[in-house]
N, C-alpha and C positions, 0 to 999 in steps of 0.2 A: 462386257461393255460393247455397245452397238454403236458402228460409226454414224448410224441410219436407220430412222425407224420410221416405213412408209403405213399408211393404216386408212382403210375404208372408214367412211364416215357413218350413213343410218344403219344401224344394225351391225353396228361395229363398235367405233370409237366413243360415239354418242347413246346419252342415256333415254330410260324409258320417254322422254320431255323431249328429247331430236336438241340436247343441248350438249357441251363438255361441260361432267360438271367439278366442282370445286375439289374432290378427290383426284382424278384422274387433270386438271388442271396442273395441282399441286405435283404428282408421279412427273408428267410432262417437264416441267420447269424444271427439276430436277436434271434432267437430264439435259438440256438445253442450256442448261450452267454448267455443264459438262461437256459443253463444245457439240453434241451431237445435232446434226440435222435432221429434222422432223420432217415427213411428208405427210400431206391429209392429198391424199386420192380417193376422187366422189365422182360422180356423175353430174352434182350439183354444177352451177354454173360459178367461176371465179367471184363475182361479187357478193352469191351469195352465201358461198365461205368465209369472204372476207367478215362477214356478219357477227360471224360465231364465234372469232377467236380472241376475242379480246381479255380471256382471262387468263393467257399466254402471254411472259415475259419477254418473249422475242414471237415476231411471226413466222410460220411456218412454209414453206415452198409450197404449192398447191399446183396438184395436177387435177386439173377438172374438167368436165361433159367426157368425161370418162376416156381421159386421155390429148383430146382432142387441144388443149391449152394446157404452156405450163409456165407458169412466174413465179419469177423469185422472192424473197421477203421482200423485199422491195416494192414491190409490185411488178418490176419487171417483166413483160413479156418476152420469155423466150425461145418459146416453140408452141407453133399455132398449124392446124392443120383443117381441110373445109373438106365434105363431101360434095363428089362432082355433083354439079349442077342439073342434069338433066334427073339426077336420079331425086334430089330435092322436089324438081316441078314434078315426077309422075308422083310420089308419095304425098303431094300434095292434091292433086289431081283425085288422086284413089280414097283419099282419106278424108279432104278438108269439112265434106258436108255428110259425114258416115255418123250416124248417132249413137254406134255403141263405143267411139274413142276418141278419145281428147288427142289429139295435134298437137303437136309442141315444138318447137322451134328454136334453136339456140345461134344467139348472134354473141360477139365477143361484148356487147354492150344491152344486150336485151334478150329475156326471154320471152316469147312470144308463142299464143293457145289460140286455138279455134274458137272456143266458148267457153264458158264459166265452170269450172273444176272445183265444186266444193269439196272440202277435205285437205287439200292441198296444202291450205293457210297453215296448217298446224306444224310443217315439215320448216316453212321460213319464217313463222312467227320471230324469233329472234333475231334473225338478221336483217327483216323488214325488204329483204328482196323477192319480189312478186312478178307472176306472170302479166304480158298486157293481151288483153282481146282484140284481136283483130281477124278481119275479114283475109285468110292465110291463099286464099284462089288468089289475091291479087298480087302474092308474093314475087318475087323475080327470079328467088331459087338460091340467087350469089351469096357468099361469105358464109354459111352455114356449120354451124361446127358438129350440131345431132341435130337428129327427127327424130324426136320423142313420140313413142305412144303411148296413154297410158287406158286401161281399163282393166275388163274381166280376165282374169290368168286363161282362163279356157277359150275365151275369143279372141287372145293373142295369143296362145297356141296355135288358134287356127287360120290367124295369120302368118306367121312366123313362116308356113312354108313355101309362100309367097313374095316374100322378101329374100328368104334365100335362094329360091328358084332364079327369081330375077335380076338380084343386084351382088351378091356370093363373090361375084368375082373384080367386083368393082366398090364393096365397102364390109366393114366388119358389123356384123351384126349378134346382139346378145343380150339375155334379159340381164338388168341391173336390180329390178327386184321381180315380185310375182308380178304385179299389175304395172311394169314399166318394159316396155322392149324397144329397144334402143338402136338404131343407125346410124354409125360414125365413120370418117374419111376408112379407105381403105390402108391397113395395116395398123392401124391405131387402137393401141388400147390401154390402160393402166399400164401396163409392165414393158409396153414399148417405149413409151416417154418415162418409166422411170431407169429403162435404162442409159436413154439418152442423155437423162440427168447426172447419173453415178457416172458416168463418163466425163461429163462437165466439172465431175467436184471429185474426179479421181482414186473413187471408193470402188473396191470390191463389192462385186452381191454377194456374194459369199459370206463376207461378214457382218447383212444386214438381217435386218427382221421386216416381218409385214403380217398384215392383219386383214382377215378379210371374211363376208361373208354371204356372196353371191358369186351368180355366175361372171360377171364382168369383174369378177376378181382374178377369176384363174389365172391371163397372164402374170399380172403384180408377183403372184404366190410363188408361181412358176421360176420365177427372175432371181427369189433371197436365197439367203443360205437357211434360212429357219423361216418357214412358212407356220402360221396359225391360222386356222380356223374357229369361227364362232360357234358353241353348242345351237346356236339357233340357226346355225349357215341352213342351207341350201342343200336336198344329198345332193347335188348335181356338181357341185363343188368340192366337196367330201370326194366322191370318187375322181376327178380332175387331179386332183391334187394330194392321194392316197397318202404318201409321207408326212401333212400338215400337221401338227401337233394340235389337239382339239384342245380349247378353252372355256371358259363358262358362257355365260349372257351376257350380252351387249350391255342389258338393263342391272345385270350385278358390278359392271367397271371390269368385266374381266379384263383385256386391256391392260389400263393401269395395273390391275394385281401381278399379271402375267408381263411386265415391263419394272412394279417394281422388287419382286421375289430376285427378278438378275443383278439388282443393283447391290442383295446383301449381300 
């Protein structure tokens, strides 16, 4: 029995639809009638988790933009963190009018794109939370929780060493999926605000679980006493985190199966 079960969301928790479905709902509740605290850590933005949980008896703690915010069921905010600002205006600068990557921009109240990102809709269909378009050169830079990139895995590869070259030592940097590579406050990431959380709610990691299956997982994995991995992870993950016990597909509920097999 797990005091705490923290779990990536796309390609994790969620099924082939980017939904929780009525299976793994069902596992959930279960265990939340058991007193246990849930966490959904996503890169997603807080509202737009809020979208998705509604087939959950109590709501969940949510750490989101991959670390960057964390609220309680409640809705509570109670750990928020921003990338310096100077580092927001150059990435902004370097990026806003590049035509092979969408810009993306997380406020505690908006997410905000460069230009039209078709495909995207299908990730927040259910929660009805969307990006707004805006002209990102006239931004100011303040209050920033990520600078999203999203495009080709191979021409954000070949970004990537560019961002660490430059900012490495003033924010965390790490893909959250192929075609997302991700800049967030420095020292920030899934597994440091959830440990800031078990602190808060007086839980061992040791006796938690967590679920994950990209590279902006590792911390989180890093932090429990029982780390999983998804059969669809990431090897970059897979070897990060060598002890993870491997599980099936996201799109089979491994998950749930692998949450409810503990509870017989």
């Amino acid at each position: 029995m797990y005091p705490l079960i923290a779990s990536d969301l796309d390609g994790t928790l969620l099924d082939e639809n980017h939904r929780i479905n009525d299976f793994t709902a069902d596992v959930l509740n279960q265990y939340l009638a058991l007193k246990t605290e849930l966490v959904l850590a996503t890169g997603r933005h807080h509202l737009d988790v809020r979208g998705i949980t509604g087939k959950l008896n109590k709501q969940p703690w949510l750490i989101t933009s991959n670390g960057a915010t964390l609220h309680s069921p409640s809705g509570e905010l109670m750990f928020k963190a921003t990338v310096e600002k100077w580092i927001v205006e150059t990435l902004i600068k370097e990026f806003h009018a590049n035509d092979a990557v969408w810009l993306n921009i997380y406020h505690e109240d908006a997410w905000l794109i460069n230009k039209e990102a078709k495909g995207l809709e299908e990730y927040h269909a259910e929660s009805g939370f969307f990006y707004e378009i805006q002209d990102l050169s006239k931004h100011t830079g303040d209050d920033v929780l990520k600078v999203l990139l999203v495009g080709d895995h191979e021409g954000l590869k070949e970004i990537e060493p560019y961002l660490r070259s430059n900012f490495s030592d003033h924010a965390h940097i790490t893909f959250s999926a192929d075609t997302c590579l991700e800049v967030m406050p420095k020292s920030t990431s899934k597994g440091s605000t959830l440990k800031h959380l078990l602190a808060h709610l007086n839980i061992h990691a040791s006796d938690c679980i967590a679920f994950g299956d990209h590279l902006n997982d590792i911390e989180m994995l890093q932090t429990v006493g029982t780390a999983c991995v998804m059969k669809n992870a990431t090897k970059g993950l897979v070897d990060a985190v060598p002890t993870a016990k491997r599980i099936g597909f996201h799109y089979e509920s491994a998950v749930a199966n692998r949450l409810l097999d503990a509870l017989k």
